[in-house]
DOPAPA-405948 format. One record per residue (C-alpha): x, y, z; residue in one letter. Coordinates in steps of 0.1 Angstrom, whole numbers, plus 2048, in hexadecimal, padded with zeros to 3 digits. Layout:
REM DOPAPA-405948
XYZA/...
REM end
This chain:
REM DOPAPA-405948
D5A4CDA2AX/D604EDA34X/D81504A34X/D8B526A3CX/DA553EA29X/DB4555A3BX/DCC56BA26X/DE058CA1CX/DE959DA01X/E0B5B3A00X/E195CD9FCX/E085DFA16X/DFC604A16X/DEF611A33X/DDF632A24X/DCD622A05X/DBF5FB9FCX/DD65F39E3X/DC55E49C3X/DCF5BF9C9X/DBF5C59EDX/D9B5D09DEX/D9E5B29C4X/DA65989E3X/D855AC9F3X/D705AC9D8X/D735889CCX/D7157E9F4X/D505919F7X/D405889D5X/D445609DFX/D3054A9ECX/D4154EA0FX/D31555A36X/D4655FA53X/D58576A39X/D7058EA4EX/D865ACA38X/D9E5BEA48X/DC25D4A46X/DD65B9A50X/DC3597A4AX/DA458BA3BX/D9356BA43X/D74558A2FX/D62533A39X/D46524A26X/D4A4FFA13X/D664F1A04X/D5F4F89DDX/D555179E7X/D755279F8X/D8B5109DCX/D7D5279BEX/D7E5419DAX/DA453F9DBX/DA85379B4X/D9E5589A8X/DAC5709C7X/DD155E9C1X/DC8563998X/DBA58A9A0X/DD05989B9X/DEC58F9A6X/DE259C987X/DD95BA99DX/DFA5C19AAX/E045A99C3X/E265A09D0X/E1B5869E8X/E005759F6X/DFE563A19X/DE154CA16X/DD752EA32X/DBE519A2DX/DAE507A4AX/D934E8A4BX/D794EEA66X/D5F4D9A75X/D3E4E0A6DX/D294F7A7FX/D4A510A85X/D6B50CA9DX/
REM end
């Protein structure tokens, strides 16, 4: 199966990443994700299921411990091959 996260971290800053923003980033990137897509105001990942489930574990477990007040997070099964 596969799924996609699509999440945010808050609060926001506009002039500077905040910490918990670069931990979400950085545990995003260093998975074994594709179709991985970081931005200001949302970030989405795909790849399989076990995958984007140890995925979310540790950026809910690191972006809180880095500061964050609240985290948005959707997670979406898709058909294989994208959609």
């Amino acid at each position: 199966m596969r799924l996609r996260v699509e999440f945010t971290t808050e609060p926001f800053d506009l002039d500077e990443a905040p910490a918990h923003a670069v931990a979400a980033r950085e545990v995003i990137e260093a998975a074994d994700l594709d179709a991985v897509d970081v931005g200001p105001f949302g970030n989405t990942a795909e790849g399989g299921s076990d995958a984007v489930l140890a995925a979310v574990d540790a950026l809910l477990r690191k972006s809180l411990g880095a500061g964050a007040t609240r985290i948005t997070l959707q997670v979406n099964v898709i058909e294989e091959g994208g959609a």
